[in-house]
PQR file of N, CA, C, O and H, with PARSE charges and radii, in Angstrom:
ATOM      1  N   UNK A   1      40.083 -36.981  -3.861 -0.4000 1.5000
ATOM      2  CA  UNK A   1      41.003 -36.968  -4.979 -0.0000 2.0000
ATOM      3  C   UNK A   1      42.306 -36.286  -4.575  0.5500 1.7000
ATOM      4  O   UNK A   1      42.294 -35.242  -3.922 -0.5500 1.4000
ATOM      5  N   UNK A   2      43.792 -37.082  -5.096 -0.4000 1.5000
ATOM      6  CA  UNK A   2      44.876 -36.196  -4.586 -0.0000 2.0000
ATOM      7  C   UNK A   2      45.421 -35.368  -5.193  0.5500 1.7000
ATOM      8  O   UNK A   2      45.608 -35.874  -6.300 -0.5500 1.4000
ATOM      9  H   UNK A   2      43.801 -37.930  -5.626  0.4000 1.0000
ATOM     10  N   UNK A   3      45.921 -34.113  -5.188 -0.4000 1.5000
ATOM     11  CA  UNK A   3      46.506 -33.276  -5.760 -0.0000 2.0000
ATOM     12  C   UNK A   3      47.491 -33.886  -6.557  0.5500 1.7000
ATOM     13  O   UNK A   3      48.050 -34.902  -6.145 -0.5500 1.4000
ATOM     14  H   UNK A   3      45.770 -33.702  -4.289  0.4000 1.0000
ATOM     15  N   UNK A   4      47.759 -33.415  -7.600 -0.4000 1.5000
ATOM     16  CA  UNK A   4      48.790 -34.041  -9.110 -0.0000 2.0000
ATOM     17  C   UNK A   4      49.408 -32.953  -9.826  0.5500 1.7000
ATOM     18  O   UNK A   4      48.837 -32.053 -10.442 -0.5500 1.4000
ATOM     19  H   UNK A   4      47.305 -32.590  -7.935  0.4000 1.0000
ATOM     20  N   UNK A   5      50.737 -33.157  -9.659 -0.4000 1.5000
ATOM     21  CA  UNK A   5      51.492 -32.153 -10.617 -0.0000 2.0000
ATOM     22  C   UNK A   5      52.196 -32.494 -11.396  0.5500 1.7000
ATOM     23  O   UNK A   5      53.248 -32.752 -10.810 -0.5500 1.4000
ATOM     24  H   UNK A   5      51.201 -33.888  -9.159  0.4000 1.0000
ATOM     25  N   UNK A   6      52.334 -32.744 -12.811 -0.4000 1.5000
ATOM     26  CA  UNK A   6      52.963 -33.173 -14.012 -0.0000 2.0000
ATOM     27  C   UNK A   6      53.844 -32.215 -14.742  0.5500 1.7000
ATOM     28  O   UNK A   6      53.495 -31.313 -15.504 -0.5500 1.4000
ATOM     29  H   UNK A   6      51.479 -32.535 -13.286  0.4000 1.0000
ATOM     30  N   UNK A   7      54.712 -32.468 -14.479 -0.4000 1.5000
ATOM     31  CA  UNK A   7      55.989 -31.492 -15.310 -0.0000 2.0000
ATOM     32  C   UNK A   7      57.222 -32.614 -16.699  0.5500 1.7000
ATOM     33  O   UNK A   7      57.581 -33.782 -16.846 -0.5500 1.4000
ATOM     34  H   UNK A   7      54.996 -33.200 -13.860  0.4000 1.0000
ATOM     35  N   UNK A   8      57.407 -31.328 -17.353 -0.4000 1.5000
ATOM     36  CA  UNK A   8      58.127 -32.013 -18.525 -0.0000 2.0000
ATOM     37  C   UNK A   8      59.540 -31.789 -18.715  0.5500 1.7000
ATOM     38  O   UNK A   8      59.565 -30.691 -19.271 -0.5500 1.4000
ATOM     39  H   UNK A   8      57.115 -30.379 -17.234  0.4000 1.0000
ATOM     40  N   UNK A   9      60.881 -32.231 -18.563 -0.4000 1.5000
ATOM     41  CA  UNK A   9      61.918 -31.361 -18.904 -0.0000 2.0000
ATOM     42  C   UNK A   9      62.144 -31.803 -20.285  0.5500 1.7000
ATOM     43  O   UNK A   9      61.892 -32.995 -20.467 -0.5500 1.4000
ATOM     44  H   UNK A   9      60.860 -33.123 -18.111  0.4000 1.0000
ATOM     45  N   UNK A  10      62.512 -31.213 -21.194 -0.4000 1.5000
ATOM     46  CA  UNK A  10      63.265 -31.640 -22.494 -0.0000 2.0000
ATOM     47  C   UNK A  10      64.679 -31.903 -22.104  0.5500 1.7000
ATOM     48  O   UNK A  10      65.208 -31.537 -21.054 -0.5500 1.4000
ATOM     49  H   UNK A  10      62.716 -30.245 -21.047  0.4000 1.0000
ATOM     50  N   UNK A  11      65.356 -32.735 -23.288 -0.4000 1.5000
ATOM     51  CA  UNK A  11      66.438 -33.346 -22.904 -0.0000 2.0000
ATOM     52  C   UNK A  11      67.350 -32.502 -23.877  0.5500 1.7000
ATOM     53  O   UNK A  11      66.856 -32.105 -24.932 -0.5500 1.4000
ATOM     54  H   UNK A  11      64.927 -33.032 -24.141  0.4000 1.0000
ATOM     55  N   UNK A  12      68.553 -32.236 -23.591 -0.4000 1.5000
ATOM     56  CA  UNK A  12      69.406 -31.143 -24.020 -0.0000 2.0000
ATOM     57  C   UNK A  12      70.555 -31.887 -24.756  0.5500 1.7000
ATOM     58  O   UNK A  12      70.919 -33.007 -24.396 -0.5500 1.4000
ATOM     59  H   UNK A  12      68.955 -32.559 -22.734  0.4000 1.0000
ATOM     60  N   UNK A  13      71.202 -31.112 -25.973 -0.4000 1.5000
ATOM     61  CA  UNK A  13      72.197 -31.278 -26.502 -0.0000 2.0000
ATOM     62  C   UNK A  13      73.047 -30.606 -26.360  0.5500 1.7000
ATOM     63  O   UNK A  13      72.732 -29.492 -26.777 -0.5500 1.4000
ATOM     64  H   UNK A  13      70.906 -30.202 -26.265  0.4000 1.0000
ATOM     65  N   UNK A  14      74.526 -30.638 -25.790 -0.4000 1.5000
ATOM     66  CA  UNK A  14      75.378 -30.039 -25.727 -0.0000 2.0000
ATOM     67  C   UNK A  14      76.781 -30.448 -26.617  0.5500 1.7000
ATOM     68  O   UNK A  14      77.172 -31.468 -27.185 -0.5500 1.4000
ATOM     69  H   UNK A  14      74.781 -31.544 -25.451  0.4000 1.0000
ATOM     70  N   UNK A  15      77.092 -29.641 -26.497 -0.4000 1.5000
ATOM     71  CA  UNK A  15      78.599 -29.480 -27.627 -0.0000 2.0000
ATOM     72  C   UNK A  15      78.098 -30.471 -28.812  0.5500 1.7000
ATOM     73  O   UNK A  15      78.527 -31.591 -29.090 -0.5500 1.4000
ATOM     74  H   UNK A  15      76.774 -28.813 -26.036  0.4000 1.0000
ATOM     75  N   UNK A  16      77.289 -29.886 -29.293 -0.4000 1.5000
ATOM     76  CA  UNK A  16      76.790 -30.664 -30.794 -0.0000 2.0000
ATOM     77  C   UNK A  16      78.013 -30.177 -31.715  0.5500 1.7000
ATOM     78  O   UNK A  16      77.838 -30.307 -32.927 -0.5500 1.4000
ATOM     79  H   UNK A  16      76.941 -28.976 -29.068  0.4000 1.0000
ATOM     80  N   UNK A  17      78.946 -29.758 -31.383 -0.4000 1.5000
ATOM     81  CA  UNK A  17      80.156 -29.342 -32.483 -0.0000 2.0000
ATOM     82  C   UNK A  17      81.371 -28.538 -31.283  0.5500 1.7000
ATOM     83  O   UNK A  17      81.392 -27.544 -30.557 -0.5500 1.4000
ATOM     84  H   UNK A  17      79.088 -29.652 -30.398  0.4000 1.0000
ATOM     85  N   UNK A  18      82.385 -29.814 -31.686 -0.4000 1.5000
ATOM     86  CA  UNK A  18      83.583 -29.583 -30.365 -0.0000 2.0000
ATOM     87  C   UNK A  18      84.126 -27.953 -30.138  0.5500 1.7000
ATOM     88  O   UNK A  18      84.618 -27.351 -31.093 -0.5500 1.4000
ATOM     89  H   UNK A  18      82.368 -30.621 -32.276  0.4000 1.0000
ATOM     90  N   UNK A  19      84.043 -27.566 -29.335 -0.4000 1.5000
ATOM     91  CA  UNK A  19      84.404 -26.252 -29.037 -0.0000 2.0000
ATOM     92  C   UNK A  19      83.796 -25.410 -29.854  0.5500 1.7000
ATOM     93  O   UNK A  19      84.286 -24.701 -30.734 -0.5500 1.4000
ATOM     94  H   UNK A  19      83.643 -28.055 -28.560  0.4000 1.0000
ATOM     95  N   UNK A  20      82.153 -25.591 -29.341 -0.4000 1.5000
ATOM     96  CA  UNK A  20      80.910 -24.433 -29.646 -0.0000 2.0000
ATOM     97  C   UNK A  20      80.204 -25.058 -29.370  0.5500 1.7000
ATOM     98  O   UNK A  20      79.428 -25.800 -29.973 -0.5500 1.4000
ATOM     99  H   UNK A  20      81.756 -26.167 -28.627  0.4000 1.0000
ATOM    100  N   UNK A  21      80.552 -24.629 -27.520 -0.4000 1.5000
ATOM    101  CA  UNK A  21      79.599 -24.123 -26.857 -0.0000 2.0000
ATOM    102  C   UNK A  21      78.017 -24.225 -26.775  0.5500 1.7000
ATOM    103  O   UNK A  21      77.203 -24.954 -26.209 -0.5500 1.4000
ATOM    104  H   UNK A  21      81.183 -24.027 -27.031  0.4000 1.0000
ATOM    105  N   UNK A  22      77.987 -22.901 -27.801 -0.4000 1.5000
ATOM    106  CA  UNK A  22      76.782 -22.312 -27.777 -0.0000 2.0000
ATOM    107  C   UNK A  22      75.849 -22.723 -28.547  0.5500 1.7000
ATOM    108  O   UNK A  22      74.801 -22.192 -28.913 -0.5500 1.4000
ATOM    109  H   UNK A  22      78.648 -22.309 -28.261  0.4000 1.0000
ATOM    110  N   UNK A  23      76.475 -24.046 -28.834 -0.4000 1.5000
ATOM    111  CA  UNK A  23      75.109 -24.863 -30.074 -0.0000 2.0000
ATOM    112  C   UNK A  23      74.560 -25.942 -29.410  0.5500 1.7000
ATOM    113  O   UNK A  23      73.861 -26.770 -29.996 -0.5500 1.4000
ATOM    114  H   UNK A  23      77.327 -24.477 -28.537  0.4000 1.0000
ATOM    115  N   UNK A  24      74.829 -25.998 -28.198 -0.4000 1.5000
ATOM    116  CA  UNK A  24      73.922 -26.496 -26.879 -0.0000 2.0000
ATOM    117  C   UNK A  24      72.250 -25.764 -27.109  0.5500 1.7000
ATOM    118  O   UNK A  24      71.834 -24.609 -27.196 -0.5500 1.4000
ATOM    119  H   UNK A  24      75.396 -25.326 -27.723  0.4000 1.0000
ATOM    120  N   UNK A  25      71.657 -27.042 -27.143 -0.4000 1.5000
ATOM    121  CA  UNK A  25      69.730 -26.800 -27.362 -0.0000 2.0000
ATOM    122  C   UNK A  25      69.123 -27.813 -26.872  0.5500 1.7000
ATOM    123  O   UNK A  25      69.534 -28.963 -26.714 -0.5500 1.4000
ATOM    124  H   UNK A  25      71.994 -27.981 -27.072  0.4000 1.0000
ATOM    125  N   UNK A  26      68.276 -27.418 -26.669 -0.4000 1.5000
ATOM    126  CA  UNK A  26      66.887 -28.298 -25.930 -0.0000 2.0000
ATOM    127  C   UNK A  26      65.993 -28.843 -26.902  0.5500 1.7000
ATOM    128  O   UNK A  26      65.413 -28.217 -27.789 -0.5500 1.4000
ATOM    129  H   UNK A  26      67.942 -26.484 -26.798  0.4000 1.0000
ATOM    130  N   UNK A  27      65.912 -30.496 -26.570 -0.4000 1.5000
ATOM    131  CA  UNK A  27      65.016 -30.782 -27.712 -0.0000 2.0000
ATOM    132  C   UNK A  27      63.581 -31.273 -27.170  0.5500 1.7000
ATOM    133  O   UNK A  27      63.232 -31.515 -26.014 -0.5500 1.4000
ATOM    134  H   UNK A  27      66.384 -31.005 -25.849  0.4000 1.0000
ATOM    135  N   UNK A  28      62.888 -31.339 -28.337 -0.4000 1.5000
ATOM    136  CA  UNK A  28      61.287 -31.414 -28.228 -0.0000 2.0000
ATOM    137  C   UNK A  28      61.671 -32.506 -27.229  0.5500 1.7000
ATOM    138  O   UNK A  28      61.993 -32.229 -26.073 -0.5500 1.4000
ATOM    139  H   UNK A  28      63.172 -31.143 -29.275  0.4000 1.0000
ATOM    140  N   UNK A  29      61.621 -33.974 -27.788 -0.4000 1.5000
ATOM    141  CA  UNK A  29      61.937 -35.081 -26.971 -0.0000 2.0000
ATOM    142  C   UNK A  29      62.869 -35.411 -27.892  0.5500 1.7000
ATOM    143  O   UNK A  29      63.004 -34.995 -29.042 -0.5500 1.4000
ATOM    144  H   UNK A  29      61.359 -34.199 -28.726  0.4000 1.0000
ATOM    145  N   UNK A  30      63.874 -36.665 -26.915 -0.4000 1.5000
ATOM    146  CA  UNK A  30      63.218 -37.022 -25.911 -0.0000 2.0000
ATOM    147  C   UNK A  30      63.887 -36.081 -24.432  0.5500 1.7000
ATOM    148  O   UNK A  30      64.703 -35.178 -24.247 -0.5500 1.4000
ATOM    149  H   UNK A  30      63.765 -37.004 -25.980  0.4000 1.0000
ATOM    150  N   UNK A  31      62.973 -36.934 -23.608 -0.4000 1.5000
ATOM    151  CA  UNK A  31      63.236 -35.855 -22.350 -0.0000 2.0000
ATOM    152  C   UNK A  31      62.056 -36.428 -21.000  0.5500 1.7000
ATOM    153  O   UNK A  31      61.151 -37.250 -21.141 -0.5500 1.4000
ATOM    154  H   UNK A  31      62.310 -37.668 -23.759  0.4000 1.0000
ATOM    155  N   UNK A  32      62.410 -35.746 -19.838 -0.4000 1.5000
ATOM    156  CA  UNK A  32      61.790 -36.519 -18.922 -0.0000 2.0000
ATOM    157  C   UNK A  32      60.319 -35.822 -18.426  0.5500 1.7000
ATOM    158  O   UNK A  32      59.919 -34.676 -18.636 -0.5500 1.4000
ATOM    159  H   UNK A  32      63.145 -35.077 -19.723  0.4000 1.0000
ATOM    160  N   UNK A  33      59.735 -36.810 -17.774 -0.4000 1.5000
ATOM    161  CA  UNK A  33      58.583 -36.440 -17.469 -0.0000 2.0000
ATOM    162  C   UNK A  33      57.770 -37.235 -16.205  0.5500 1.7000
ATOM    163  O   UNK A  33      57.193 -38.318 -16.305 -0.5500 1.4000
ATOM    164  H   UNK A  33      60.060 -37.741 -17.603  0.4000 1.0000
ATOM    165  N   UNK A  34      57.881 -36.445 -15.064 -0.4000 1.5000
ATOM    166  CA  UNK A  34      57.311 -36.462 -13.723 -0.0000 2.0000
ATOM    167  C   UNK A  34      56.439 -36.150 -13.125  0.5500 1.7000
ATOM    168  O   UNK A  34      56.370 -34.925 -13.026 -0.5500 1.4000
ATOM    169  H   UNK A  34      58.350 -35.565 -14.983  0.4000 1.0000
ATOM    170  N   UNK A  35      55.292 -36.946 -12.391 -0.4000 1.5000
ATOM    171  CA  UNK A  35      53.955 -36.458 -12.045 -0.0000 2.0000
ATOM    172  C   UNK A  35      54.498 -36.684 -10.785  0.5500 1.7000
ATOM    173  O   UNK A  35      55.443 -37.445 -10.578 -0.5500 1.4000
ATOM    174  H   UNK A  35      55.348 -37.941 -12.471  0.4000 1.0000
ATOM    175  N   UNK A  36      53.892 -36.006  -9.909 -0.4000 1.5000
ATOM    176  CA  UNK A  36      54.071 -35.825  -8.213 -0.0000 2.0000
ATOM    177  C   UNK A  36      52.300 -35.756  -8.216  0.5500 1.7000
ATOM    178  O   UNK A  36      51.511 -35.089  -8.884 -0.5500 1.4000
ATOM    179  H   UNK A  36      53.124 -35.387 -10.078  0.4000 1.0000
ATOM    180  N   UNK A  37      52.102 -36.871  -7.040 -0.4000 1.5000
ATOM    181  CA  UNK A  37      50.690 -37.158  -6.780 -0.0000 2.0000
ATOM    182  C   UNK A  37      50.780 -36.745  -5.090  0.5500 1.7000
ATOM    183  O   UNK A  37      51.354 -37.597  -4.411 -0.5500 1.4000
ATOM    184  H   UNK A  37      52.743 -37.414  -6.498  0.4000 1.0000
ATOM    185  N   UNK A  38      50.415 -35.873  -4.562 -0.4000 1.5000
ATOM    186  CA  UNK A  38      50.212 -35.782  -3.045 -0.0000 2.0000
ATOM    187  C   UNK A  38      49.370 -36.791  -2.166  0.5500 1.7000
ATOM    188  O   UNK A  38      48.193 -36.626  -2.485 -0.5500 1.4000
ATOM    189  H   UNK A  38      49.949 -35.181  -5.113  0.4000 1.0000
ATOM    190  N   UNK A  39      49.431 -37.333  -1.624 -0.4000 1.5000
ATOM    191  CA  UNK A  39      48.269 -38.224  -0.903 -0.0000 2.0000
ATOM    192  C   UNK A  39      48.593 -38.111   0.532  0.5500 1.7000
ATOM    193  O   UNK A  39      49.602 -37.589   1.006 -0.5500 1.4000
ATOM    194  H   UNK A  39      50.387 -37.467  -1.365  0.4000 1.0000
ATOM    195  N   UNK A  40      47.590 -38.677   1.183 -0.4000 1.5000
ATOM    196  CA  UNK A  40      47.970 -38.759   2.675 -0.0000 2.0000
ATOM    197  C   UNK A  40      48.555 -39.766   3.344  0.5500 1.7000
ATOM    198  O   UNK A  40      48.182 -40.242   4.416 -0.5500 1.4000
ATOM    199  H   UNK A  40      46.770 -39.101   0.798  0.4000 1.0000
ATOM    200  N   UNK A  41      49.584 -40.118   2.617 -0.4000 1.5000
ATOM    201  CA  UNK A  41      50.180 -41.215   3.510 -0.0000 2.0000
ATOM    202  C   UNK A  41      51.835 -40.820   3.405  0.5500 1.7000
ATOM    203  O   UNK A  41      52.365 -40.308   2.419 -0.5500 1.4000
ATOM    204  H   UNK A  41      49.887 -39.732   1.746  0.4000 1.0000
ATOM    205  N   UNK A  42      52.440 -41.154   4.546 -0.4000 1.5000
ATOM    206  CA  UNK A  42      53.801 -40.280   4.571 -0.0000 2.0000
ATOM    207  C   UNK A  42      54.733 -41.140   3.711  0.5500 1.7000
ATOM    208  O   UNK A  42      54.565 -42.338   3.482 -0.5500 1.4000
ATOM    209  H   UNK A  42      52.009 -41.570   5.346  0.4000 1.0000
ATOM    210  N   UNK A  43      55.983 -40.191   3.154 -0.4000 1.5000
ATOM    211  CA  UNK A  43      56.637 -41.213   2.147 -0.0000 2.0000
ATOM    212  C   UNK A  43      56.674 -41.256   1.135  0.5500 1.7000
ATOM    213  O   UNK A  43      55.590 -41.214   0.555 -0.5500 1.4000
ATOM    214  H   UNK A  43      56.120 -39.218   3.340  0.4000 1.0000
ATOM    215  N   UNK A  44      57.667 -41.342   0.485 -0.4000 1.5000
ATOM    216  CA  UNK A  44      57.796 -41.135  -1.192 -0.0000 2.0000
ATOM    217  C   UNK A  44      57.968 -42.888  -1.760  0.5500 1.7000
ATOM    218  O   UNK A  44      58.719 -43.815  -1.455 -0.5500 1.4000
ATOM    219  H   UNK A  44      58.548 -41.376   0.957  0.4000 1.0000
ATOM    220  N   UNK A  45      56.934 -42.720  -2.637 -0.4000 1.5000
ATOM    221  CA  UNK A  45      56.801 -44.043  -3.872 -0.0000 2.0000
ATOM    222  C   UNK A  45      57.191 -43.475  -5.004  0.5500 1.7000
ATOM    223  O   UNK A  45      56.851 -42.353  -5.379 -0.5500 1.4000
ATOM    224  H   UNK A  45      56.325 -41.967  -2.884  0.4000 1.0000
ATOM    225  N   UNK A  46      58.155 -44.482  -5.770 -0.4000 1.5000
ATOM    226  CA  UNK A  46      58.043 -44.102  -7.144 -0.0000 2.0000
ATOM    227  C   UNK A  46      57.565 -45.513  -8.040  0.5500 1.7000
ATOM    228  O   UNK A  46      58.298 -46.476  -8.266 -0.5500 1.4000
ATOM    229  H   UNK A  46      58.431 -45.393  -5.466  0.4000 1.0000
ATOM    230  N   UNK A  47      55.891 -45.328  -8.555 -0.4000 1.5000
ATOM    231  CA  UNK A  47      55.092 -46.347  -8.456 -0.0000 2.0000
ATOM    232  C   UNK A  47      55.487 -46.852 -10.153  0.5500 1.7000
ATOM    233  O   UNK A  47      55.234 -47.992 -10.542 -0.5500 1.4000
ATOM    234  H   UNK A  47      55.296 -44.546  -8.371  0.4000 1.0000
ATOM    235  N   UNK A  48      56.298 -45.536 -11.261 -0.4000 1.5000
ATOM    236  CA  UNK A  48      56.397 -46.486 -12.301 -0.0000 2.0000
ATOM    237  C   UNK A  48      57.098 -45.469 -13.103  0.5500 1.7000
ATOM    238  O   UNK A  48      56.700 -44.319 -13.288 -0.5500 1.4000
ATOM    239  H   UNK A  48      56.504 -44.610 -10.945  0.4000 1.0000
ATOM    240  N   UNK A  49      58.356 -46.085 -13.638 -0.4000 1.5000
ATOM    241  CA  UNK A  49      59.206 -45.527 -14.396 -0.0000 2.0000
ATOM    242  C   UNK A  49      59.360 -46.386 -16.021  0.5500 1.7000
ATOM    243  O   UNK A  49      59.550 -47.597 -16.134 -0.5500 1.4000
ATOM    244  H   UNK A  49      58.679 -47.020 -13.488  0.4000 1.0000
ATOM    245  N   UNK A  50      59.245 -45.574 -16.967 -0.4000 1.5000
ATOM    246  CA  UNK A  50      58.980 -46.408 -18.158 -0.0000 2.0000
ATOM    247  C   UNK A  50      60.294 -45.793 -19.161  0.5500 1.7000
ATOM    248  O   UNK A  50      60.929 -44.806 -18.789 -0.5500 1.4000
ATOM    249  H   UNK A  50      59.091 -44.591 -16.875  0.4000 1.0000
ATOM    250  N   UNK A  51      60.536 -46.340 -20.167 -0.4000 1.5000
ATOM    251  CA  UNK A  51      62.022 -45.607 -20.757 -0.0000 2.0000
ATOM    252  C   UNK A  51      63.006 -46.250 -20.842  0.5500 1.7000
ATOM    253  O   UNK A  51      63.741 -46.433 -21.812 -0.5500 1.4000
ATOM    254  H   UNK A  51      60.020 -47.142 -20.469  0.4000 1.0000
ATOM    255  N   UNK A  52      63.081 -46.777 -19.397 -0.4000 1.5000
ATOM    256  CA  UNK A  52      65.063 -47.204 -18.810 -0.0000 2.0000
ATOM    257  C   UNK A  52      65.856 -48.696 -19.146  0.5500 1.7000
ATOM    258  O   UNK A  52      66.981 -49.093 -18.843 -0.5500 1.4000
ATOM    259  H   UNK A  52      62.484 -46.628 -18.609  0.4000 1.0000
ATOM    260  N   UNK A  53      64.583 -49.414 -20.017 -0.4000 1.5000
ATOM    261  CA  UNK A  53      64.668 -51.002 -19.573 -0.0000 2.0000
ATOM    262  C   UNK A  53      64.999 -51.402 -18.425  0.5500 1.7000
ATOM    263  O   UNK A  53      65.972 -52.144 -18.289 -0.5500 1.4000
ATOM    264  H   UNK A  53      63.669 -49.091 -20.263  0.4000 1.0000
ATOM    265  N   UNK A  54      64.213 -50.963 -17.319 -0.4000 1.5000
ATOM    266  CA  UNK A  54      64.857 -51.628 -15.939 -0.0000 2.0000
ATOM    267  C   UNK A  54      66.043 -50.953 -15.216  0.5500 1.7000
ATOM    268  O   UNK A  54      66.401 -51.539 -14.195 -0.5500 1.4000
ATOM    269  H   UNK A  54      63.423 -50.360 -17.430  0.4000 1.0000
ATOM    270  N   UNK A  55      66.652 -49.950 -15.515 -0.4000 1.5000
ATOM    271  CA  UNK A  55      68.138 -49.323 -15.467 -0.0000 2.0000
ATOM    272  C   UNK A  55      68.341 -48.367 -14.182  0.5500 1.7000
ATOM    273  O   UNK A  55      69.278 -48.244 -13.393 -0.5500 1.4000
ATOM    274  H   UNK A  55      66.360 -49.474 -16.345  0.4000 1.0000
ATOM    275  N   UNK A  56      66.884 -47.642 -14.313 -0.4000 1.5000
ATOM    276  CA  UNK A  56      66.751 -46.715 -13.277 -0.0000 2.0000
ATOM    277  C   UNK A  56      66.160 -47.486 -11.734  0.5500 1.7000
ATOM    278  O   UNK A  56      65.346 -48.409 -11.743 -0.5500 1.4000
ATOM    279  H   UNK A  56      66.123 -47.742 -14.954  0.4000 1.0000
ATOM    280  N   UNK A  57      66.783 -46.864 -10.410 -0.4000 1.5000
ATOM    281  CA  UNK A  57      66.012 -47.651  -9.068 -0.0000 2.0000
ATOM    282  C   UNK A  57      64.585 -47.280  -9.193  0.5500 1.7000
ATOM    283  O   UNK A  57      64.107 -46.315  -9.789 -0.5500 1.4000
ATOM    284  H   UNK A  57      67.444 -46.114 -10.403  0.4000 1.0000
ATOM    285  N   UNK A  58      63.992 -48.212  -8.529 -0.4000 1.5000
ATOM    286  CA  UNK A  58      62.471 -47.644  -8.239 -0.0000 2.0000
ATOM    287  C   UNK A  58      62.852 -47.431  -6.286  0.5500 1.7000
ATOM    288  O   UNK A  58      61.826 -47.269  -5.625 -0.5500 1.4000
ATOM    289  H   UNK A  58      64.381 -48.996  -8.044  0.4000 1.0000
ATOM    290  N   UNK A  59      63.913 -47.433  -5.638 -0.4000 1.5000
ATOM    291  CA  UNK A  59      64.398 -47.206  -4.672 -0.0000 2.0000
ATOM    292  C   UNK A  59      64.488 -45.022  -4.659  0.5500 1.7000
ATOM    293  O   UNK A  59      65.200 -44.292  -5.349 -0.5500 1.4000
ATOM    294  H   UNK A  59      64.746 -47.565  -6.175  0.4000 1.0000
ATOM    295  N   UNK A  60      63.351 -44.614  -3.480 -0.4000 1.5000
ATOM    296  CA  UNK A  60      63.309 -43.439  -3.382 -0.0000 2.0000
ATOM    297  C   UNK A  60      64.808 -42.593  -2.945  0.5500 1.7000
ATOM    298  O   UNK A  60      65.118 -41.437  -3.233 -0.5500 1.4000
ATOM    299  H   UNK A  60      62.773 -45.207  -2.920  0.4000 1.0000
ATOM    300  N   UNK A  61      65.566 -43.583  -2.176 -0.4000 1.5000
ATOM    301  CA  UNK A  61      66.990 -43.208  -1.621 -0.0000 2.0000
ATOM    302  C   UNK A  61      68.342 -43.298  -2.625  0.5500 1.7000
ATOM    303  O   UNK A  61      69.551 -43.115  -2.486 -0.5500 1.4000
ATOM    304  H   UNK A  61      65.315 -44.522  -1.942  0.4000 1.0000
ATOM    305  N   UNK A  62      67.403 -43.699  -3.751 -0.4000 1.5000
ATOM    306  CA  UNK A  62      68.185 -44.473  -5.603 -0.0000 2.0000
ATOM    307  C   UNK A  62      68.308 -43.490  -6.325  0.5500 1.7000
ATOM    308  O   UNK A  62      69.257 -43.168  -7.040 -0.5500 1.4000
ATOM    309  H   UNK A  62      66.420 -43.847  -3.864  0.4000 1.0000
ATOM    310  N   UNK A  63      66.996 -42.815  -6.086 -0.4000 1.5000
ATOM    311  CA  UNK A  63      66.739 -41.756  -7.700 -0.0000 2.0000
ATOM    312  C   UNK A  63      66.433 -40.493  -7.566  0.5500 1.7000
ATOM    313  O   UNK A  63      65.561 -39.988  -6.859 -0.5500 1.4000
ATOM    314  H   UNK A  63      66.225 -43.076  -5.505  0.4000 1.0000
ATOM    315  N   UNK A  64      67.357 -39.893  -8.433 -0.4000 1.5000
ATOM    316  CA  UNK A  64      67.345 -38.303  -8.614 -0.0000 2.0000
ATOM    317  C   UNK A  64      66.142 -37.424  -8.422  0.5500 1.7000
ATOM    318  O   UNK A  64      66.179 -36.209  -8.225 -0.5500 1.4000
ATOM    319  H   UNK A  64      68.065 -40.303  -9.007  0.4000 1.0000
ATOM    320  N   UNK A  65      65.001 -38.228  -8.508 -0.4000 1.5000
ATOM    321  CA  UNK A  65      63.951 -37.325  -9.309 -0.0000 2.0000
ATOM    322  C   UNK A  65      63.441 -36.928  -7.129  0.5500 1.7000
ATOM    323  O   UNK A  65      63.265 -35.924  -6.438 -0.5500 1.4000
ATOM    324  H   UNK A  65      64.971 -39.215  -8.668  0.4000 1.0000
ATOM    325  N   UNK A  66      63.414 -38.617  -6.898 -0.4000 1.5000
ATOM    326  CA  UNK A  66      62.777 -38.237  -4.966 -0.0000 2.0000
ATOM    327  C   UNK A  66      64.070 -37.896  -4.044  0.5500 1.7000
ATOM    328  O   UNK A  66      63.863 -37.580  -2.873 -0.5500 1.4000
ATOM    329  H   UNK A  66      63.556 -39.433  -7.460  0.4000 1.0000
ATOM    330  N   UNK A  67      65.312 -37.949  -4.508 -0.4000 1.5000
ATOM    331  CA  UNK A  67      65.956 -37.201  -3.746 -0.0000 2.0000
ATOM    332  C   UNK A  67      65.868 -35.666  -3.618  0.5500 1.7000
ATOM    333  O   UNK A  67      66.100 -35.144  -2.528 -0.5500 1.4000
ATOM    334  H   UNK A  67      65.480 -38.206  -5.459  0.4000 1.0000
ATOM    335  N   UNK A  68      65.577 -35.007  -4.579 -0.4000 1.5000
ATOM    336  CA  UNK A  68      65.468 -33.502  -4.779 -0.0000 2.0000
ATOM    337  C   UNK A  68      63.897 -33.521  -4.253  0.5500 1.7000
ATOM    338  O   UNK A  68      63.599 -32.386  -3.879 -0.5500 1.4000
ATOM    339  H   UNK A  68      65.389 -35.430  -5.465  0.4000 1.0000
ATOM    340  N   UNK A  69      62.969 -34.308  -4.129 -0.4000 1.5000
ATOM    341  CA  UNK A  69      61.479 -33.925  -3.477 -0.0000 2.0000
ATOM    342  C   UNK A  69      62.193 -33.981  -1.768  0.5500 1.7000
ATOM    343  O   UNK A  69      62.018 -33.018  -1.021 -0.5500 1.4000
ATOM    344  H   UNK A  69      63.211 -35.229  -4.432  0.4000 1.0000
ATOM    345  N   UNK A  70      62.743 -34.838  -1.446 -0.4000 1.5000
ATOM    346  CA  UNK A  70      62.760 -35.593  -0.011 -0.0000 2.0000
ATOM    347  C   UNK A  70      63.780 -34.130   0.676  0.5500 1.7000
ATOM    348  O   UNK A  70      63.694 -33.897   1.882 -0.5500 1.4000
ATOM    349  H   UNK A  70      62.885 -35.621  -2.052  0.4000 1.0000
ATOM    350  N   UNK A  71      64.643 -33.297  -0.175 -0.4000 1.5000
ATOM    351  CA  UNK A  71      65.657 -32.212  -0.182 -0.0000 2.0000
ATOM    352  C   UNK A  71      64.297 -31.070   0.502  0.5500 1.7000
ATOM    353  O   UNK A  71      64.390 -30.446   1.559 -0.5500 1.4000
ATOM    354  H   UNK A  71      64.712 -33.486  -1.154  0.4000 1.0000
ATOM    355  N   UNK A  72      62.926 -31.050  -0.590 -0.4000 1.5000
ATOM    356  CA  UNK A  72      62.373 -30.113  -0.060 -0.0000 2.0000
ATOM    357  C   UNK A  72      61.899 -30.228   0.630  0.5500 1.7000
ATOM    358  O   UNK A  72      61.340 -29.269   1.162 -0.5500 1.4000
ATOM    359  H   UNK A  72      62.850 -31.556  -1.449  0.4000 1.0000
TER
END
């Protein structure tokens, strides 16, 4: 069995009212959510992205989420 790590970010509101700042908040959802599955084979897959209608790459050299894994 491979190791699995599932993390959640909430998706943030900022300048909900022009010049203030500070009424920038984090909401329940929506917001993103990433499982990292370890296995033994070298190489990053990103086997399924749901949300984007099609919008986001499934290209690892495409997307934010395996550029910052491929960084570490």
């Amino acid at each position: 069995m491979a190791d699995s790590i599932k993390v959640f970010a909430p998706a943030t509101v900022g300048n909900a009212c022009v010049g203030f700042d500070v009424l920038g908040f984090a909401v329940e959802k929506p917001g993103d959510e990433i499982q990292l599955t370890i296995s033994g084979d070298p190489g990053i897959r990103i086997l399924d992205i749901t949300g984007d209608e099609g919008k986001l790459s499934r290209d690892p050299a495409e997307n934010t989420a395996s550029i910052a894994i491929q960084a570490f």
